[in-house]
N, C-alpha and C positions, 0 to 999 in steps of 0.2 A: 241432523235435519237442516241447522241451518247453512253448513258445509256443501251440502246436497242442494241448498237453494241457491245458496251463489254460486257454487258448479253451475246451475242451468242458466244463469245467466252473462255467461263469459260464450266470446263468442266462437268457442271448442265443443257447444254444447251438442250432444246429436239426440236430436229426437227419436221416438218411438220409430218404425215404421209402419205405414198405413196399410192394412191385409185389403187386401184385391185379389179377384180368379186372374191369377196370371202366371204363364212359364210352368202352365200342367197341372196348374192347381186349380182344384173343383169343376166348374162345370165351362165350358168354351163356352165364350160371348159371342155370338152369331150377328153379324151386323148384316141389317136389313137393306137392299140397295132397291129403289125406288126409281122405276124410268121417266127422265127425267120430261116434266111436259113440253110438248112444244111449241113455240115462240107463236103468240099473235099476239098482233096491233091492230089499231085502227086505219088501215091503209087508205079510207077516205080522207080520214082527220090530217091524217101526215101530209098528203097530198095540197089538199087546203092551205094548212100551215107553212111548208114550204112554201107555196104559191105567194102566202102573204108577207113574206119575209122573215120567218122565225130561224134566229139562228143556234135555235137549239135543236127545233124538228130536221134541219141542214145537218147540223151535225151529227145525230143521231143514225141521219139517213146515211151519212158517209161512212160511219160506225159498220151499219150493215153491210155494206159495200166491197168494203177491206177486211172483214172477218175472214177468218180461215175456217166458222162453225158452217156448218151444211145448210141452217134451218135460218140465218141472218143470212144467210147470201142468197140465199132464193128470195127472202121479204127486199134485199137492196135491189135484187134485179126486177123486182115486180112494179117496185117504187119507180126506178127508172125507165121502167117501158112505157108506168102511163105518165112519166114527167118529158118524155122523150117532144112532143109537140110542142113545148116550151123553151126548144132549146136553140143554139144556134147565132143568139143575137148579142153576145159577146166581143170584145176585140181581146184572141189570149196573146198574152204576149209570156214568151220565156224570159228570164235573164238566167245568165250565169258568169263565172267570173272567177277569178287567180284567190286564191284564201287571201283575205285581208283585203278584197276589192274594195271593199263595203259594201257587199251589197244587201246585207239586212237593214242599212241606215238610209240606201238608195230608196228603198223598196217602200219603206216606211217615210221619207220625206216626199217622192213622188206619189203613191198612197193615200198622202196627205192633200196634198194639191189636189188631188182626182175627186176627191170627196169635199172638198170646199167648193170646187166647179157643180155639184149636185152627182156626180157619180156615184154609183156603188160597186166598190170594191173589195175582189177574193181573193187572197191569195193563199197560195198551196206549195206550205213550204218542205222540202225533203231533206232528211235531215237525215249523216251516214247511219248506218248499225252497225252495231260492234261483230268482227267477224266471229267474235269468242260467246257470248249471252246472245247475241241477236238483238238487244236492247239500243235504245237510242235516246238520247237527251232531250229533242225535242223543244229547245230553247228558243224559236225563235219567237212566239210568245210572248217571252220575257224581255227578250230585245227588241220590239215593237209592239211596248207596252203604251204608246199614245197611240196610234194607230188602232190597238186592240180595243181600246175605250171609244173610238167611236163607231157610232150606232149605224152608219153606213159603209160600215168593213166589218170583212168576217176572216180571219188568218186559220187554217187549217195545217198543223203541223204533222206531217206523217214520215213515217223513219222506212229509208230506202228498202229494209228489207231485204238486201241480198239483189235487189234488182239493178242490172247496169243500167247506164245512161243516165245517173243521177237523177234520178225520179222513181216511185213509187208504181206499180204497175197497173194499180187500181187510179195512179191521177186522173186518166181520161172520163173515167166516170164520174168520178169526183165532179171536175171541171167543168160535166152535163147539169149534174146537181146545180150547182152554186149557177148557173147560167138558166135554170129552171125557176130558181128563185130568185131572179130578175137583177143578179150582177153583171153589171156591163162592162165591167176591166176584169181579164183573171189572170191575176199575174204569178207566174209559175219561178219559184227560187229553184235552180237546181243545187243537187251538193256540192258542185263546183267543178271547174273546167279540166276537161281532156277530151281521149278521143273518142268515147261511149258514150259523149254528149248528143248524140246523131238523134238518138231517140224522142229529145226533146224539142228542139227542132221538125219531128215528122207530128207531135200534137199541137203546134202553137202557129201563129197567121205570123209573127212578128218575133225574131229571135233576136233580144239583144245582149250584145256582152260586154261586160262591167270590165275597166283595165286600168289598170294603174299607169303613175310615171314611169321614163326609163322603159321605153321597149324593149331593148337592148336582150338582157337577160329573159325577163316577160315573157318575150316570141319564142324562145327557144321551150319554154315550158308548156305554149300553148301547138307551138307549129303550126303547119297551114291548113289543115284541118278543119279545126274549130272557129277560123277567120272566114273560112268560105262560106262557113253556114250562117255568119251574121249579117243583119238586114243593116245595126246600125251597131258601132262600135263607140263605146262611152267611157272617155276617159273620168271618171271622179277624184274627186279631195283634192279639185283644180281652187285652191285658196290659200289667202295668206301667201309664206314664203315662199309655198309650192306651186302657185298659179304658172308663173313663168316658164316652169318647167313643163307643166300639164300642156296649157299650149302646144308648148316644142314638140311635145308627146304627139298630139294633135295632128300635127304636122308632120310628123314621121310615120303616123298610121295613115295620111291619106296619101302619100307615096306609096304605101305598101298595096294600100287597095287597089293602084293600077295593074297592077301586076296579079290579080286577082280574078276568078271567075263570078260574077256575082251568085248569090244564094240564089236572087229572084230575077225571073226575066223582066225584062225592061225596068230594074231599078239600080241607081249606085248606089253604093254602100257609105253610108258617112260617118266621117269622127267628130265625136263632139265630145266638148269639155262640160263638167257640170262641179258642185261643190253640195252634198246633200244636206252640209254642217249648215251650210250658211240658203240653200233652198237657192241658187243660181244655176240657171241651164235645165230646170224640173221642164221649165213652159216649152223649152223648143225642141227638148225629146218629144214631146208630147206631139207638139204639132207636125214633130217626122213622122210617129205615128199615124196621125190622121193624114199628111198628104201617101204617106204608104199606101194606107185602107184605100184612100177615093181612086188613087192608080189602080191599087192593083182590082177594084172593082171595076174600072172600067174597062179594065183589058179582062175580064173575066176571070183572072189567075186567081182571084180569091176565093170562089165557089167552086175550080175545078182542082187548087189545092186541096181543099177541106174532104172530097170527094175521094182522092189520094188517101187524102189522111186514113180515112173512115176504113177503106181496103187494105191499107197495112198491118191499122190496128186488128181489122177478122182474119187476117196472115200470123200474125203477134199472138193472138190470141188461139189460135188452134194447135202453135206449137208449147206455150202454154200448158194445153190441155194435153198433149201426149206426154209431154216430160212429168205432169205430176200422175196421170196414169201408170206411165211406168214404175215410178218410183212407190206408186201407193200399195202395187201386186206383192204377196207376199213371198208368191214363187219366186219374183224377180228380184227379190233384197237377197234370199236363199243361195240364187243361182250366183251372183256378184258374191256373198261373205264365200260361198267355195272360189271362185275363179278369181279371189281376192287373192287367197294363200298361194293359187298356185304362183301366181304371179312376184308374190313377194318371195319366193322361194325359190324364184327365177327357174321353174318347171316350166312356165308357157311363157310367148311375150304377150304386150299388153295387146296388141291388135291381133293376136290368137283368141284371148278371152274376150276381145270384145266383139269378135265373129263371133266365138261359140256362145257368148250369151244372147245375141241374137237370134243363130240359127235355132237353141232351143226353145227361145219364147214366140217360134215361127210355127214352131210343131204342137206346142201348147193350147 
C-alpha cells in the first residue's frame, strides 16, 4: 500500500481515466445551436456621444465601420449617414515616407504642437498585415504613447488588410467619423512609400512625404512618382551631426522639384527640414499647411478637389462591391477550383479559364 502511494506520487503516475459518451459510446451529445441575435444599439446615444467628443463611442463607431460582420456594417453605415452633415471641416493631411523616416516620432511631435495650439487631433494610422495570418501589429499606439494620453488626440490604428495604397480601405469613413466628432487635423500615416501610394493622395487635401538625408540612394527607392504627388516634401532628424547634411538634403530636393510637375495647380512644392527629437521646423510645416489651405481656397481647388475625391471614392467603391460579389458565389469558387486543375495541368492557358469562367458566370 505504501509502494502503491509513493507510486502515485512520482511524476510517472497515470491517473484513472474519466468515462464520457465519446467515440460511440452511449448516447450522441447533440449540441444545441441558437441564432445568434442581432446587433442593436442606441443609434441616438452614439450619435450624441460622437457629437460630444467621446472617444470611445468614435471608436466603437469605426469598429462597426471596418467589420467584415453584415449586421455592424449596416449600424457603421447608418451611423455615418446621419453624422455625414457634420462633416467636412477638417484639414486631412497624408504623410508618408522611406522606413525609418520617422514618421511615427514626426506624427506624434507635430500632433503635439497641434493640440497645445488648442487643435484636436486624429490620426489614422495603417499598419502592414502579414500576407501569411492577415494579422497586423498595430504598434503605433505604443509609439505615440504621449500623444495617446492627451485628451485632444485620438490615434486609430488599423492594419492594411490586403488593401493597396498603404491605407486601409474603410479610412475614408473613418476619417468622416473622427471629422464628425469635431477633429480639425486628420492626420493619415500610410504604411510607407511606393507606387500604390496614389490612393492616399486621392482622400487627403495636403500630402506630405517624410525623407531622410542623402537623396542619393532615397530617390531611386522612391522615383518620380511618389514626388509628384507631394504638396510639401520634409526632410526630418535635421539635428546634431546630421543637421548640415539635412540642409544639403534640402537643397538637393529643391533642385529636383524644378524639374517636377507640381501635385497642385498653382502651388510649388517645398523642402523643408525639421528635427521631431528636438520639436524644430513643427511651426513652419504647419504654417505651409495653412498658406496651402487659404490658396488653394481661393482658387477653389480645394472644394472641387474634395468633389473629385468624393467620385473616385463611389468608382473605388463599386469595383469593391463586384470583386467580393464574385468571390462570395459559390458557383464561382466551384467554377475557378476546376479551371484551377486544368490550368495547372497545363490543359488550358490561363486566359482560356479566365474567358471560360466568365463566359459561364454570363450564362448563370
Amino acid at each position: 500500500m505504501a509502494e502503491s502511494r509513493k507510486n502515485n506520487e512520482t511524476s510517472m503516475h497515470v491517473m484513472s481515466g474519466i468515462k464520457s459518451q465519446h467515440d460511440g459510446m452511449g448516447k450522441a451529445i447533440v449540441k444545441k445551436f441558437t441564432k445568434k441575435k442581432k446587433l442593436l444599439i442606441d443609434e441616438e446615444e452614439y450619435i450624441r456621444e460622437i457629437r460630444s467628443g467621446s472617444r470611445l463611442h468614435l471608436a466603437k463607431a469605426i469598429t462597426f465601420i471596418e467589420s467584415t460582420v453584415s449586421d455592424q456594417q449596416v449600424i457603421g453605415q447608418r451611423l455615418l449617414k446621419q453624422l455625414l452633415p457634420y462633416t467636412g471641416n477638417s484639414i486631412r493631411i497624408g504623410i508618408t515616407g522611406v522606413p525609418g523616416a520617422g514618421k511615427s516620432t514626426f506624427i506624434e511631435a507635430f500632433g503635439k504642437m497641434l493640440c497645445d495650439q488648442g487643435y484636436k487631433v486624429a490620426v489614422l494610422a495603417i499598419d502592414p498585415s502579414s500576407s501569411l495570418t492577415g494579422g497586423s501589429i498595430l504598434g503605433d499606439k505604443t509609439r505615440m504613447e504621449e500623444l495617446a494620453k492627451n485628451p485632444r488626440a485620438f490615434i486609430r490604428p488599423s492594419p492594411s488588410a490586403g488593401t493597396l495604397g498603404g491605407v486601409h480601405k474603410k479610412s475614408r469613413e473613418t476619417m468622416l467619423l473622427c471629422e464628425a466628432a469635431g477633429y480639425d487635423v486628420i492626420l493619415v500615416e500610410t504604411v510607407g512609400v511606393g507606387q500604390s501610394e496614389t490612393i492616399v493622395r486621392g482622400m487627403v487635401d495636403f500630402f506630405l512625404l517624410l525623407a531622410l538625408t542623402g537623396a542619393g540612394d532615397e530617390l531611386q527607392g522612391m522615383k518620380k512618382g511618389i514626388m509628384e504627388l507631394a504638396d510639401a516634401i520634409v526632410v526630418n532628424k535635421a539635428d546634431g551631426a546630421n543637421e548640415k547634411l539635412a540642409k544639403k538634403t534640402v537643397a538637393e530636393y529643391k533642385q529636383i522639384l524644378h524639374f517636377l510637375a507640381p501635385s497642385t495647380p498653382n502651388w510649388t512644392t517645398p523642402a523643408l527640414a525639421v528635427s521631431s527629437l528636438y520639436k524644430k521646423g513643427l511651426d513652419v510645416v504647419w504654417n505651409t499647411i495653412l498658406s496651402f489651405q487659404k490658396s488653394m481656397l481661393e482658387n477653389s481647388v480645394w472644394e472641387n478637389r474634395r468633389k473629385e475625391q468624393t467620385v473616385d471614392w463611389y468608382k473605388t467603391m463599386i469595383i469593391d462591391r463586384l470583386y467580393d460579389d464574385f468571390f462570395s458565389s459559390i458557383e464561382k469558387k466551384q467554377s475557378m477550383k476546376e479551371l484551377e486543375q486544368l490550368v495547372r495541368g497545363e490543359q488550358m492557358t490561363v486566359s482560356q479559364a479566365v474567358d471560360e469562367l466568365f463566359s459561364s458566370n454570363s450564362k448563370q
